[in-house]
mmCIF file of the N, C-alpha and C atoms, coordinates in Angstrom:
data_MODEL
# 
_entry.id   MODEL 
# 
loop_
_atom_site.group_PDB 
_atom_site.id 
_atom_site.type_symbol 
_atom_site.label_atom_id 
_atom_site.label_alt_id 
_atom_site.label_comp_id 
_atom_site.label_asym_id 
_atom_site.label_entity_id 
_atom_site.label_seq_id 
_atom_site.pdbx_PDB_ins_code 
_atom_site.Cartn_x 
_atom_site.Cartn_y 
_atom_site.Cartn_z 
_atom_site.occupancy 
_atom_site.B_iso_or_equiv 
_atom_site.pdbx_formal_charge 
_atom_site.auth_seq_id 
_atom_site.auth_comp_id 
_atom_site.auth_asym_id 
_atom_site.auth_atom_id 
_atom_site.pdbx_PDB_model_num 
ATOM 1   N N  . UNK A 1 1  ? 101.987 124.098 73.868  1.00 0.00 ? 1  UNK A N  1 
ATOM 2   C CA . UNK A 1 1  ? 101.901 124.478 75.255  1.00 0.00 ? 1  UNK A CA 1 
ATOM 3   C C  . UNK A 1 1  ? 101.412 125.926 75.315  1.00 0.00 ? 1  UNK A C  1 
ATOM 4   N N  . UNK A 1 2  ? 100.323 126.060 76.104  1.00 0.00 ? 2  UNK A N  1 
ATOM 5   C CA . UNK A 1 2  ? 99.994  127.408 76.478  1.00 0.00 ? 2  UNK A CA 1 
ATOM 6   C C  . UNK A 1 2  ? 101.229 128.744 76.874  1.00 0.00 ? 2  UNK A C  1 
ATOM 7   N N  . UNK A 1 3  ? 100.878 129.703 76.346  1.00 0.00 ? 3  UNK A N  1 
ATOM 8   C CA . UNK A 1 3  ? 102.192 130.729 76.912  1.00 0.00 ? 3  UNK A CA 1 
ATOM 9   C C  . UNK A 1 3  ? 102.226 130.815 78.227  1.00 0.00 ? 3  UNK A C  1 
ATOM 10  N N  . UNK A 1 4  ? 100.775 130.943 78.854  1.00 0.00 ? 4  UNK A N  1 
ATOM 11  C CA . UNK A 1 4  ? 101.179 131.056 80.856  1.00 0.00 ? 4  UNK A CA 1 
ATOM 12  C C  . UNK A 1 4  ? 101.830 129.401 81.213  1.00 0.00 ? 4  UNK A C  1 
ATOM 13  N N  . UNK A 1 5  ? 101.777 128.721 80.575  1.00 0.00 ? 5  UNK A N  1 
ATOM 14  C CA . UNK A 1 5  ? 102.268 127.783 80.956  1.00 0.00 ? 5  UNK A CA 1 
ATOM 15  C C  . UNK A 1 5  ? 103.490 127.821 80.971  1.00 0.00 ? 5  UNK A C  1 
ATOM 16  N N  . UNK A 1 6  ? 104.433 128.385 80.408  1.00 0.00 ? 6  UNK A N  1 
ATOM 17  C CA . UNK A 1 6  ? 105.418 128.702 79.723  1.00 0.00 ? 6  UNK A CA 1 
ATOM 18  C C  . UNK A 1 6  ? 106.164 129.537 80.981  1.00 0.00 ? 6  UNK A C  1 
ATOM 19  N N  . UNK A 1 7  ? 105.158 130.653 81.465  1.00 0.00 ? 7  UNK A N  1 
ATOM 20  C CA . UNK A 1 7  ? 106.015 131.443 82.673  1.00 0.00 ? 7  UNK A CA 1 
ATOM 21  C C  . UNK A 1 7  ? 105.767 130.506 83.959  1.00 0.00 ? 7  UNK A C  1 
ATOM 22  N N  . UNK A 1 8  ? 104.762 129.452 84.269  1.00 0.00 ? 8  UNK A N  1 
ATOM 23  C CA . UNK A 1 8  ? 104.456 129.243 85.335  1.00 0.00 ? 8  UNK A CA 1 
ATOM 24  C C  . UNK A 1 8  ? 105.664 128.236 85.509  1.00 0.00 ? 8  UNK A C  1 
ATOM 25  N N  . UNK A 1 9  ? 105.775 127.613 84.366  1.00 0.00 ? 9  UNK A N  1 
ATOM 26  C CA . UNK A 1 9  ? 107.287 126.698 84.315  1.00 0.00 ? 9  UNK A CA 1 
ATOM 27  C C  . UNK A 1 9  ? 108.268 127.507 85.021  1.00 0.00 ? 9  UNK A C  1 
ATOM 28  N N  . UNK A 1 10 ? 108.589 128.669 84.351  1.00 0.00 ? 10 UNK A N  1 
ATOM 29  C CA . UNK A 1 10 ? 109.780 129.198 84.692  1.00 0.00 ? 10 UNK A CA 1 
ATOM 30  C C  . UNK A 1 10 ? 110.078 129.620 85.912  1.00 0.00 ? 10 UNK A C  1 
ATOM 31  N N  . UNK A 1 11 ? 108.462 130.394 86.249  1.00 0.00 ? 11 UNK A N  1 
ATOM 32  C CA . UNK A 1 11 ? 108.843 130.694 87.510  1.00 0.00 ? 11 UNK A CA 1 
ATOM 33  C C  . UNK A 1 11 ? 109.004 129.878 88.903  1.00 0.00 ? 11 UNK A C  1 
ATOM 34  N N  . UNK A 1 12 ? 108.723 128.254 88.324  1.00 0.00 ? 12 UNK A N  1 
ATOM 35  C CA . UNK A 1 12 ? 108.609 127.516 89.305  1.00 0.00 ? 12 UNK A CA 1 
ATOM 36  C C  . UNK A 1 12 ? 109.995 127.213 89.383  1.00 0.00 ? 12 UNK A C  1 
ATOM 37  N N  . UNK A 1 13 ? 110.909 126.584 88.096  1.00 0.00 ? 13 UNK A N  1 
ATOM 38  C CA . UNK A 1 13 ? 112.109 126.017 88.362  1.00 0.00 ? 13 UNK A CA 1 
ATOM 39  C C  . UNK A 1 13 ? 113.100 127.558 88.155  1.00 0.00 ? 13 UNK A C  1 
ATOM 40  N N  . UNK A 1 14 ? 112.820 128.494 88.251  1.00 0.00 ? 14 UNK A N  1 
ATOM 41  C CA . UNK A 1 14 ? 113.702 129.567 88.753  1.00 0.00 ? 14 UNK A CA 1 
ATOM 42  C C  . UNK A 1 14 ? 113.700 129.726 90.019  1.00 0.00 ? 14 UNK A C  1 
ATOM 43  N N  . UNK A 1 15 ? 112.124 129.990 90.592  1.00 0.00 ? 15 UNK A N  1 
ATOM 44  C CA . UNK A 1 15 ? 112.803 130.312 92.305  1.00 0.00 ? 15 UNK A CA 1 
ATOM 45  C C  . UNK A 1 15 ? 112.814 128.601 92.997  1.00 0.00 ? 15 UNK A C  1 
ATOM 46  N N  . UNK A 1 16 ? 112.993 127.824 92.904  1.00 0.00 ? 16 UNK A N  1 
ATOM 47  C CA . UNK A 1 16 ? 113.578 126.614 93.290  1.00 0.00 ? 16 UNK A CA 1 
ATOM 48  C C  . UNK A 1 16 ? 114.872 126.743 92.928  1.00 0.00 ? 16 UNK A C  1 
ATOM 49  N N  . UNK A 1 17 ? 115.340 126.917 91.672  1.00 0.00 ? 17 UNK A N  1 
ATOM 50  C CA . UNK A 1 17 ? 116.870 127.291 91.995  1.00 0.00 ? 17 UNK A CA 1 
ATOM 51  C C  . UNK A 1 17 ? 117.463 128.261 92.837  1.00 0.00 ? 17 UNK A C  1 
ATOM 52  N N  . UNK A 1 18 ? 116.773 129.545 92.860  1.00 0.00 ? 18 UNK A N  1 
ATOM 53  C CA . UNK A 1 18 ? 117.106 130.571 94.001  1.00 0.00 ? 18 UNK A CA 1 
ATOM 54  C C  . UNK A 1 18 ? 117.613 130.171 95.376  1.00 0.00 ? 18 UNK A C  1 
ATOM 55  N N  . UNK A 1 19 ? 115.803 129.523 95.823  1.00 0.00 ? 19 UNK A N  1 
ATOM 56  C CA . UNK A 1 19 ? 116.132 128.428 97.249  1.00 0.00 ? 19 UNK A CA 1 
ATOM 57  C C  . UNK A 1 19 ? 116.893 127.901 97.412  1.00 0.00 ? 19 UNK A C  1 
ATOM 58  N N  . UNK A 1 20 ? 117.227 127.112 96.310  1.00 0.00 ? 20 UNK A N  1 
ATOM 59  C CA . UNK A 1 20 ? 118.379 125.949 96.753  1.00 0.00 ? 20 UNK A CA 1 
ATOM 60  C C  . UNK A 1 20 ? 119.704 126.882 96.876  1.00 0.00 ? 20 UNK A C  1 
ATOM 61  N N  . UNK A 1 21 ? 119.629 127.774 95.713  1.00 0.00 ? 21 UNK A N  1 
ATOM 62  C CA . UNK A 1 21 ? 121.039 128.491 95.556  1.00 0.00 ? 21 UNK A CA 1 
ATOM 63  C C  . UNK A 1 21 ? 121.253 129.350 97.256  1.00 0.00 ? 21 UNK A C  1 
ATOM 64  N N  . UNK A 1 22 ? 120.078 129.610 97.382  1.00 0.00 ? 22 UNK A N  1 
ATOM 65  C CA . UNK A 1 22 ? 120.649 130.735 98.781  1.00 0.00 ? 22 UNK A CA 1 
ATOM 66  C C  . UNK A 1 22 ? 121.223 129.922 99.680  1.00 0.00 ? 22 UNK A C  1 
ATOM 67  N N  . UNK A 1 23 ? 120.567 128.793 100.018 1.00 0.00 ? 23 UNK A N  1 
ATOM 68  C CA . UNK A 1 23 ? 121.619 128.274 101.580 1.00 0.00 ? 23 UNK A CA 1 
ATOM 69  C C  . UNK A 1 23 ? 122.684 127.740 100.627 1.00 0.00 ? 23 UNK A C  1 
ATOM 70  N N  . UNK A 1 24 ? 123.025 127.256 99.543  1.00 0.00 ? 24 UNK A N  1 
ATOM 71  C CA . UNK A 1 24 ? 124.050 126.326 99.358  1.00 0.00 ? 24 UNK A CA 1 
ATOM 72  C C  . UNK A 1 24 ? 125.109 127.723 99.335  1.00 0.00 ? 24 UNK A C  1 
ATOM 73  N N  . UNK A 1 25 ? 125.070 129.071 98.663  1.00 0.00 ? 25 UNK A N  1 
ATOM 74  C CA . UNK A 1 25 ? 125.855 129.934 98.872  1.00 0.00 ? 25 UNK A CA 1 
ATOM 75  C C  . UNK A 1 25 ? 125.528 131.137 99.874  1.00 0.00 ? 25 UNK A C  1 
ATOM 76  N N  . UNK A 1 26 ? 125.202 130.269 101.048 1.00 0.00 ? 26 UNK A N  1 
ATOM 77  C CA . UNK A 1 26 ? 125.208 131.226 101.919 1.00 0.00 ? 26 UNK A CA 1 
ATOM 78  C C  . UNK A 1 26 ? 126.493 131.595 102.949 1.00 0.00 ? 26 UNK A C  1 
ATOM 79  N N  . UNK A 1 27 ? 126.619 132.650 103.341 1.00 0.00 ? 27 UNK A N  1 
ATOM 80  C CA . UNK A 1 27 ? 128.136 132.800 104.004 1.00 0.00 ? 27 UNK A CA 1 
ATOM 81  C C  . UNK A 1 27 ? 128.059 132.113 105.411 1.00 0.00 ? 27 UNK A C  1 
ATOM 82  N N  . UNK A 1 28 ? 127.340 131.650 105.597 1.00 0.00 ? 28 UNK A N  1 
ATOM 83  C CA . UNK A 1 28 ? 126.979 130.923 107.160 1.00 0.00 ? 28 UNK A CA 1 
ATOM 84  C C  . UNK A 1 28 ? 127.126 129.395 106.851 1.00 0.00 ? 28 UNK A C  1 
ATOM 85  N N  . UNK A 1 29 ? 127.031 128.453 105.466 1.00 0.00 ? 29 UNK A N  1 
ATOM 86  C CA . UNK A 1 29 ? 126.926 127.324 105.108 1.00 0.00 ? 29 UNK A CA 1 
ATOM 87  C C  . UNK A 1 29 ? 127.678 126.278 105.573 1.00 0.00 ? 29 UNK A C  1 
ATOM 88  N N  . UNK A 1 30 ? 127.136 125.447 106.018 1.00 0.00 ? 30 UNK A N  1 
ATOM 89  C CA . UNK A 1 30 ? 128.165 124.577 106.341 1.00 0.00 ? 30 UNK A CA 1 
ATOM 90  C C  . UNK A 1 30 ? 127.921 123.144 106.155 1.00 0.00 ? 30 UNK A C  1 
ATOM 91  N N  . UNK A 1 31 ? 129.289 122.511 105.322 1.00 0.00 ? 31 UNK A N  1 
ATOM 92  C CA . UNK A 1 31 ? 129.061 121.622 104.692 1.00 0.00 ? 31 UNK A CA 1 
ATOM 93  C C  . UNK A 1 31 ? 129.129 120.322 105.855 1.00 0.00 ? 31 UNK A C  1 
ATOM 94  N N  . UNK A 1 32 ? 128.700 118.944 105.206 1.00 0.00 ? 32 UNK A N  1 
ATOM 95  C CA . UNK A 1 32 ? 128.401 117.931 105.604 1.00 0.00 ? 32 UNK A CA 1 
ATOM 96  C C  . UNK A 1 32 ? 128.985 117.084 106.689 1.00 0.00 ? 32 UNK A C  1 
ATOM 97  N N  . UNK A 1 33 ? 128.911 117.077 107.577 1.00 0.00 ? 33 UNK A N  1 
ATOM 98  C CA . UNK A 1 33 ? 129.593 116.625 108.751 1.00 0.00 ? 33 UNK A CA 1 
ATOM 99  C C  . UNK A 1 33 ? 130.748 115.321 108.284 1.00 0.00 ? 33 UNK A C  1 
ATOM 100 N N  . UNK A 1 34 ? 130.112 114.464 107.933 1.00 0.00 ? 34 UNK A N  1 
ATOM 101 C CA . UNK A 1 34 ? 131.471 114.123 107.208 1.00 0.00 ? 34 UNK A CA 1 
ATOM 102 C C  . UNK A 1 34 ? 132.246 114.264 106.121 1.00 0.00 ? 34 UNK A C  1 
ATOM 103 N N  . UNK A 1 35 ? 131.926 115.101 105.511 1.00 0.00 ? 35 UNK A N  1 
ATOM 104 C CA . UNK A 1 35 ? 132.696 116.014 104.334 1.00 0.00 ? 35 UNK A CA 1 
ATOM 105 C C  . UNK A 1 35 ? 132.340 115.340 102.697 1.00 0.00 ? 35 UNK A C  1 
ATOM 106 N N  . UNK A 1 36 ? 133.299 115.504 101.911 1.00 0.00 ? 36 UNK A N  1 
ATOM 107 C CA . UNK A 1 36 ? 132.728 114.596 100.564 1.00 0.00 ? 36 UNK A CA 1 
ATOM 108 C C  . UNK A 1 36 ? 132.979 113.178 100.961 1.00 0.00 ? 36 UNK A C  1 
ATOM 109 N N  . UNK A 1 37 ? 133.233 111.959 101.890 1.00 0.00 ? 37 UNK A N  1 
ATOM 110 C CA . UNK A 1 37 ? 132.524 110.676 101.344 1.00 0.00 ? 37 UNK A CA 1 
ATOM 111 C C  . UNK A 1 37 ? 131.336 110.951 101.650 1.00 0.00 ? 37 UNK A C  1 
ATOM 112 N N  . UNK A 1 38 ? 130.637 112.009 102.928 1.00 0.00 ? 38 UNK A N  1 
ATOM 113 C CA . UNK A 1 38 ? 128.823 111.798 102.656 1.00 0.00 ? 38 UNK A CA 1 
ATOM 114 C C  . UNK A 1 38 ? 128.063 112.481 101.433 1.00 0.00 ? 38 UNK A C  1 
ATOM 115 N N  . UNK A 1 39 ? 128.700 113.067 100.632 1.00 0.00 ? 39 UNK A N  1 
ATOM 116 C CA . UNK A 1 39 ? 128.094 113.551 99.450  1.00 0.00 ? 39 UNK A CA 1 
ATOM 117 C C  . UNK A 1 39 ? 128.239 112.360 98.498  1.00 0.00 ? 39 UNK A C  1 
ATOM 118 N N  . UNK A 1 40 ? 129.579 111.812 98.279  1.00 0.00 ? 40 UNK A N  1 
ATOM 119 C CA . UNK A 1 40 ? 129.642 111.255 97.068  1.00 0.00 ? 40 UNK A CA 1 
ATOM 120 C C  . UNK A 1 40 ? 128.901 109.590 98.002  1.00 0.00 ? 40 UNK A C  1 
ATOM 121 N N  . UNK A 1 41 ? 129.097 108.922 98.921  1.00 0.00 ? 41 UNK A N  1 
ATOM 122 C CA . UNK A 1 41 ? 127.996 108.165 99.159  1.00 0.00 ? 41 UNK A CA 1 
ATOM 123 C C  . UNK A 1 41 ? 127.057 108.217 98.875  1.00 0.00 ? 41 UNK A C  1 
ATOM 124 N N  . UNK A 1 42 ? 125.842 109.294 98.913  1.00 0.00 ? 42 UNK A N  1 
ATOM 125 C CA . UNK A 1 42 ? 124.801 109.901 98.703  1.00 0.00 ? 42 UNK A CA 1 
ATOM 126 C C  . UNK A 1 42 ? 124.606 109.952 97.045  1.00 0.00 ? 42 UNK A C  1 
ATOM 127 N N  . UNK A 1 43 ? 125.402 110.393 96.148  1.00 0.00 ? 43 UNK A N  1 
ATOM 128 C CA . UNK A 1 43 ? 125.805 110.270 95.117  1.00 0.00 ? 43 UNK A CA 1 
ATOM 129 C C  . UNK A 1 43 ? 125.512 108.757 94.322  1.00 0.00 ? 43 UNK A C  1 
ATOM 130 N N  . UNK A 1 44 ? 126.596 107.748 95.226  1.00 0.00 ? 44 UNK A N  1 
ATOM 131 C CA . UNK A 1 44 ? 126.428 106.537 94.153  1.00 0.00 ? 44 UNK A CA 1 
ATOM 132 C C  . UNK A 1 44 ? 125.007 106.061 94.623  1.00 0.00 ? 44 UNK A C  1 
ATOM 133 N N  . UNK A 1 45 ? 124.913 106.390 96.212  1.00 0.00 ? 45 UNK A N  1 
ATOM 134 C CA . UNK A 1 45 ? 123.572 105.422 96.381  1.00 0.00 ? 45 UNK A CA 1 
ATOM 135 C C  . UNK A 1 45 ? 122.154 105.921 95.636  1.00 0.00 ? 45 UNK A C  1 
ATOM 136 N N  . UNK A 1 46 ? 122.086 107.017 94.785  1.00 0.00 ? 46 UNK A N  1 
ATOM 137 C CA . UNK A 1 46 ? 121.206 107.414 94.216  1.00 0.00 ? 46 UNK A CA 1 
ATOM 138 C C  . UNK A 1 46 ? 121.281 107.169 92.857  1.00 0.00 ? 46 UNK A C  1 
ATOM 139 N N  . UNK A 1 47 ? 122.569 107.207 92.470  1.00 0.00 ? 47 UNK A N  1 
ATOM 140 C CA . UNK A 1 47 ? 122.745 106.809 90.911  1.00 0.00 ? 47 UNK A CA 1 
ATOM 141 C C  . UNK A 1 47 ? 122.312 105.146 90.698  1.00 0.00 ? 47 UNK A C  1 
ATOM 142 N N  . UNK A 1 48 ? 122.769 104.044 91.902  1.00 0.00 ? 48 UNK A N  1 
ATOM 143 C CA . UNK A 1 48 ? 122.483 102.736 92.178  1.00 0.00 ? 48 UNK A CA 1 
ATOM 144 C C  . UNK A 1 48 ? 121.132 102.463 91.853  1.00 0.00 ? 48 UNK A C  1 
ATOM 145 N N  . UNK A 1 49 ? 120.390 103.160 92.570  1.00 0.00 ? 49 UNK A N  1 
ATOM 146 C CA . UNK A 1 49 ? 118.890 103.445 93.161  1.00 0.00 ? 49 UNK A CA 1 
ATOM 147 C C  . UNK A 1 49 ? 118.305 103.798 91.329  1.00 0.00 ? 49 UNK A C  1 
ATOM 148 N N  . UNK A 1 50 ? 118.794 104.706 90.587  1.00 0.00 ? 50 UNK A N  1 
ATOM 149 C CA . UNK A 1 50 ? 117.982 104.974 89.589  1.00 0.00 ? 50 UNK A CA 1 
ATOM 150 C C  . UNK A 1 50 ? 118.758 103.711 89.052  1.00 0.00 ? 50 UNK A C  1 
ATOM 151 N N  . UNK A 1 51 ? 119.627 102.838 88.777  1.00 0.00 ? 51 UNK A N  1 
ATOM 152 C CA . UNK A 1 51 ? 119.782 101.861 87.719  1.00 0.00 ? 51 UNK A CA 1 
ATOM 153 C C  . UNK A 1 51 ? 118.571 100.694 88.193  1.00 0.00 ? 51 UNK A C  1 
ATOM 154 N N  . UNK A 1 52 ? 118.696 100.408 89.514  1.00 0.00 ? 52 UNK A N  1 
ATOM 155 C CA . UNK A 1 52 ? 117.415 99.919  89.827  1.00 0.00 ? 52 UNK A CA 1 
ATOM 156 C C  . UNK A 1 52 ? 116.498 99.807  89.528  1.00 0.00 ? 52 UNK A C  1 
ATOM 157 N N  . UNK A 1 53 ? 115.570 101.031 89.388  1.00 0.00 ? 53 UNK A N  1 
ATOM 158 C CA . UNK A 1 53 ? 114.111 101.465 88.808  1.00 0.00 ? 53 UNK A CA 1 
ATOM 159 C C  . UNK A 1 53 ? 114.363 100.853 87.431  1.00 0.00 ? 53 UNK A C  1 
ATOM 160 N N  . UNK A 1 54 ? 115.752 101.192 86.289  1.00 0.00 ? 54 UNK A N  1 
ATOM 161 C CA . UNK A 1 54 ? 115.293 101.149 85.404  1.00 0.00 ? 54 UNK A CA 1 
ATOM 162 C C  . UNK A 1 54 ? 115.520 99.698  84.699  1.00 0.00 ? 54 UNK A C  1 
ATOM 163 N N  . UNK A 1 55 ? 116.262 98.981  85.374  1.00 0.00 ? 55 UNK A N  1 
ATOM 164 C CA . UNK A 1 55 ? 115.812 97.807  85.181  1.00 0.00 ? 55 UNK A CA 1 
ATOM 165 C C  . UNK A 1 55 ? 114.483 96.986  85.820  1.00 0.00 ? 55 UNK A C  1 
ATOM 166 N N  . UNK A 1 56 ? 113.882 97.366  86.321  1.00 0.00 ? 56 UNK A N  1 
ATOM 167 C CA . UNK A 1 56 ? 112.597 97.109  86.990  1.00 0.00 ? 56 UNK A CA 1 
ATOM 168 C C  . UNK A 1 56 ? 111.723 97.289  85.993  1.00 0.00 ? 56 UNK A C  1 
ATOM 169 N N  . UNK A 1 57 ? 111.428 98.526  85.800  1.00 0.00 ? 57 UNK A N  1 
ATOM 170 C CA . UNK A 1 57 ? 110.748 99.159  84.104  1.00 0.00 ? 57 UNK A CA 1 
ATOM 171 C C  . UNK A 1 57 ? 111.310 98.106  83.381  1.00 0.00 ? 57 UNK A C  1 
ATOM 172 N N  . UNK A 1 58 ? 112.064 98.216  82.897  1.00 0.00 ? 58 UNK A N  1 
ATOM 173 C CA . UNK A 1 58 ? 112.834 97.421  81.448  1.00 0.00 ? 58 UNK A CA 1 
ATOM 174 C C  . UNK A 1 58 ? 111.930 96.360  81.734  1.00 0.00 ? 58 UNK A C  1 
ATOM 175 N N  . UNK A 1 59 ? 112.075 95.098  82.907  1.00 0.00 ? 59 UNK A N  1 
ATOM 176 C CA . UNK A 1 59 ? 111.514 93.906  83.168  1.00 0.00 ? 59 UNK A CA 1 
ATOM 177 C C  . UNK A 1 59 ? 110.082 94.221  82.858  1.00 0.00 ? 59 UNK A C  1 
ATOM 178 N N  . UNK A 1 60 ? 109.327 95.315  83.471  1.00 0.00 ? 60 UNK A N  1 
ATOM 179 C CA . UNK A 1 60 ? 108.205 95.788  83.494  1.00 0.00 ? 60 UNK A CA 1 
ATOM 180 C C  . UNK A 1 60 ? 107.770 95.695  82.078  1.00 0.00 ? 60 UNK A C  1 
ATOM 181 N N  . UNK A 1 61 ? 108.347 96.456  81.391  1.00 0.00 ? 61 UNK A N  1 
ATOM 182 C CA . UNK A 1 61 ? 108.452 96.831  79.454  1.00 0.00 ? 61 UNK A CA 1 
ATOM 183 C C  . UNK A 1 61 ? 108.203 95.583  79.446  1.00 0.00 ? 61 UNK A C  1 
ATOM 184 N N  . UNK A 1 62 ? 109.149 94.885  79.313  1.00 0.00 ? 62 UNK A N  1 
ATOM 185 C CA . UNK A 1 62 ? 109.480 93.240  78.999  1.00 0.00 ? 62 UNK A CA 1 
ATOM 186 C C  . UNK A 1 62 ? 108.098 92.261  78.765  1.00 0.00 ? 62 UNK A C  1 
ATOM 187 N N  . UNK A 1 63 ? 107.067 92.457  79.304  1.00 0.00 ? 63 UNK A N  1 
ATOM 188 C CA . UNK A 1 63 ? 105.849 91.875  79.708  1.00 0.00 ? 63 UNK A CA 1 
ATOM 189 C C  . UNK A 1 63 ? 105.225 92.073  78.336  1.00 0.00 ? 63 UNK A C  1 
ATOM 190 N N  . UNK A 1 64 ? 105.241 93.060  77.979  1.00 0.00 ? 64 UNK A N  1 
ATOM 191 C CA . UNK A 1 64 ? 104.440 93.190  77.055  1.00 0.00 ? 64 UNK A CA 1 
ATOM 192 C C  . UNK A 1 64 ? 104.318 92.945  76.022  1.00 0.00 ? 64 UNK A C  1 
ATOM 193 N N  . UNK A 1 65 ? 106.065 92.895  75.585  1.00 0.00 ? 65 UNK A N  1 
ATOM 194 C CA . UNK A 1 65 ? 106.124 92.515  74.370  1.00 0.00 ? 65 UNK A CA 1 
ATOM 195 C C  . UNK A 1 65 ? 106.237 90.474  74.228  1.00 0.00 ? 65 UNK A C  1 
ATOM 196 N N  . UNK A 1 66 ? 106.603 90.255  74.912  1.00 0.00 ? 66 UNK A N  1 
ATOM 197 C CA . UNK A 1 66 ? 106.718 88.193  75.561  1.00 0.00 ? 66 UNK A CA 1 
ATOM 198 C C  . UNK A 1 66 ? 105.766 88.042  76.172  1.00 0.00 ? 66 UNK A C  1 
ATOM 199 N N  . UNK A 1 67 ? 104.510 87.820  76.020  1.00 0.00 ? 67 UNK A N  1 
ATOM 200 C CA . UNK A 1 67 ? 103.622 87.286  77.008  1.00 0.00 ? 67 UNK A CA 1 
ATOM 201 C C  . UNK A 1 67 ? 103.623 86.348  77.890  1.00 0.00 ? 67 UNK A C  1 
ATOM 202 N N  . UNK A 1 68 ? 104.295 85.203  77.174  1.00 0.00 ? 68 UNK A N  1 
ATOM 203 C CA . UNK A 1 68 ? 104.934 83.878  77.870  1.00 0.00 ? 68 UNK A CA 1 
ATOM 204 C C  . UNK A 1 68 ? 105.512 84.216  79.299  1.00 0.00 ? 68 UNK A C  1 
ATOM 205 N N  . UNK A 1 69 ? 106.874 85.585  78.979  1.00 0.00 ? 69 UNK A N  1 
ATOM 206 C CA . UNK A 1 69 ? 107.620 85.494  79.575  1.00 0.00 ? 69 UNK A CA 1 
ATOM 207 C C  . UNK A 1 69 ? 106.563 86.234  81.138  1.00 0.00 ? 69 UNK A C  1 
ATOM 208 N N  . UNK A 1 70 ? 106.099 87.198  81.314  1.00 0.00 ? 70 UNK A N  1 
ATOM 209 C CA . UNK A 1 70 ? 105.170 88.095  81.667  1.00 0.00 ? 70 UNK A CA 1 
ATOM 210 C C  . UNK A 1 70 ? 105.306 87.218  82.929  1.00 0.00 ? 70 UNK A C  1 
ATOM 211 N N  . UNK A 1 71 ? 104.624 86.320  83.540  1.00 0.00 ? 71 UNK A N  1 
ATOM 212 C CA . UNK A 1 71 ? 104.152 85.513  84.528  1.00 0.00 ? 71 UNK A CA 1 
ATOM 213 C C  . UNK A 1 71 ? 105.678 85.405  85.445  1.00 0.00 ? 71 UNK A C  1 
ATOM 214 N N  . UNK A 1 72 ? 106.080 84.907  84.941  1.00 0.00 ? 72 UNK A N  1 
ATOM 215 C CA . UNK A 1 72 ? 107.893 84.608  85.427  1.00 0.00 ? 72 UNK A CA 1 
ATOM 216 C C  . UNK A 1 72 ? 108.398 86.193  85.832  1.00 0.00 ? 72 UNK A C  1 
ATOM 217 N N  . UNK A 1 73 ? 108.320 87.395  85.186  1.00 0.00 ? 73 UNK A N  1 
ATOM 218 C CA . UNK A 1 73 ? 108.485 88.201  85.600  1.00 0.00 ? 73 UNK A CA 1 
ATOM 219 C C  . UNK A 1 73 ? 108.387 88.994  86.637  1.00 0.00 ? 73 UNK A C  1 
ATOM 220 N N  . UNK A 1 74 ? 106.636 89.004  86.153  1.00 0.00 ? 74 UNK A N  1 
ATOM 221 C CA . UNK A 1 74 ? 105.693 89.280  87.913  1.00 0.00 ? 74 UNK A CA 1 
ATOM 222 C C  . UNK A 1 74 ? 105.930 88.696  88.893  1.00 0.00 ? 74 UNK A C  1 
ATOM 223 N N  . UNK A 1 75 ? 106.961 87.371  88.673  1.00 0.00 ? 75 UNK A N  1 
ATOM 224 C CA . UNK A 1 75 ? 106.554 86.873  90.391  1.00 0.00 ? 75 UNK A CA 1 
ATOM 225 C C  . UNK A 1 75 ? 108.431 87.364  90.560  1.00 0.00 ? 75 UNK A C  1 
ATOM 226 N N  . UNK A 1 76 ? 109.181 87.652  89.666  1.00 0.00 ? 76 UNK A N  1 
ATOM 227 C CA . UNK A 1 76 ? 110.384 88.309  90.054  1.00 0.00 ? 76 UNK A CA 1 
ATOM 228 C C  . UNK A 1 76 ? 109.987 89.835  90.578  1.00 0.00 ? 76 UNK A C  1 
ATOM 229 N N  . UNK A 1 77 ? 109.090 90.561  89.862  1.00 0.00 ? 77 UNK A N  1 
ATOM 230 C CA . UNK A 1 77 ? 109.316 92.017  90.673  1.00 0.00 ? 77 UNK A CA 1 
ATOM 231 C C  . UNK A 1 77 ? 108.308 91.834  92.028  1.00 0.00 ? 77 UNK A C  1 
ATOM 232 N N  . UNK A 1 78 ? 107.217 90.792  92.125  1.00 0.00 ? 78 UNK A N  1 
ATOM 233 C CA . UNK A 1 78 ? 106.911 90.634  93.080  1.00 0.00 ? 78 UNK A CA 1 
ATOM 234 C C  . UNK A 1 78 ? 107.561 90.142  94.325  1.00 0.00 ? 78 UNK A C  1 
ATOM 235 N N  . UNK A 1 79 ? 108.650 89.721  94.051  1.00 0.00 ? 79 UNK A N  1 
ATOM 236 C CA . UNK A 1 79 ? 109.189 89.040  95.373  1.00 0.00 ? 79 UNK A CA 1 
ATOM 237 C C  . UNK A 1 79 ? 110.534 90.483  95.831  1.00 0.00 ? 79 UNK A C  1 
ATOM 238 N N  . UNK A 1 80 ? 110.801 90.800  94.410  1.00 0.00 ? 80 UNK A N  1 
ATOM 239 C CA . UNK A 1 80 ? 111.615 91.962  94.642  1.00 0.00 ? 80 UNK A CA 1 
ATOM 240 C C  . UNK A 1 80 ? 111.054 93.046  95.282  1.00 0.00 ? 80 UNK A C  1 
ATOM 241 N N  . UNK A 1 81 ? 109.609 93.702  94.921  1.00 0.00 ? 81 UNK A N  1 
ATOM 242 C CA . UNK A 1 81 ? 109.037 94.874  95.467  1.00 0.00 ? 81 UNK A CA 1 
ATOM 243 C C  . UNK A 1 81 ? 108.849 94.730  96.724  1.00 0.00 ? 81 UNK A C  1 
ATOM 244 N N  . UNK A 1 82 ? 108.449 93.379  97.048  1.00 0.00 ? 82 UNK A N  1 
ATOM 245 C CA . UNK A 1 82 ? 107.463 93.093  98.230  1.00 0.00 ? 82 UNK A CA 1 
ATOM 246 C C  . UNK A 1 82 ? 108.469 93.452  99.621  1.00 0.00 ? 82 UNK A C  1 
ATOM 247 N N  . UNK A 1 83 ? 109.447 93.177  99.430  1.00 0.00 ? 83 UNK A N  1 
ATOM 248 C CA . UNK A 1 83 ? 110.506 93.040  100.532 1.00 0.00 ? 83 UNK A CA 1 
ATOM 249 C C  . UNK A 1 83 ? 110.805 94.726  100.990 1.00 0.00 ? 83 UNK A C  1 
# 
């Protein structure tokens, strides 16, 4: 990896942490109208959401190595995506 590449990294996911850091510790902040179940809702429904994808992939993967299976697949993530 190039060395400016190296600062342009940094300086990208440093002041993105800044941003985020200033309102989350700002003295004016105020948390979530309905308090932690809307965080931790927010929480599982995203952790849900990535097991999702990665069984989708996996099925996806799956194709390549079973050719047979491949056809049967596609019309599972097709009926799944489509919706």
């Amino acid at each position: 990896m190039p060395i400016m590449n190296l600062f342009k990294n940094c300086a990208y996911y440093w002041g993105f942490a800044f941003y985020i850091g200033y309102f989350v510790n700002h003295p004016l902040y105020t948390e979530p109208f309905f308090g932690k179940v809307q965080v931790y809702l927010g929480l599982i429904s995203f952790l849900v959401s990535c097991c999702f994808c990665s069984v989708l992939k996996y099925l996806f993967l799956l194709t390549f190595c079973f050719p047979p299976v491949a056809e049967r697949v596609r019309q599972l993530l097709d009926s799944r995506c489509s919706a």
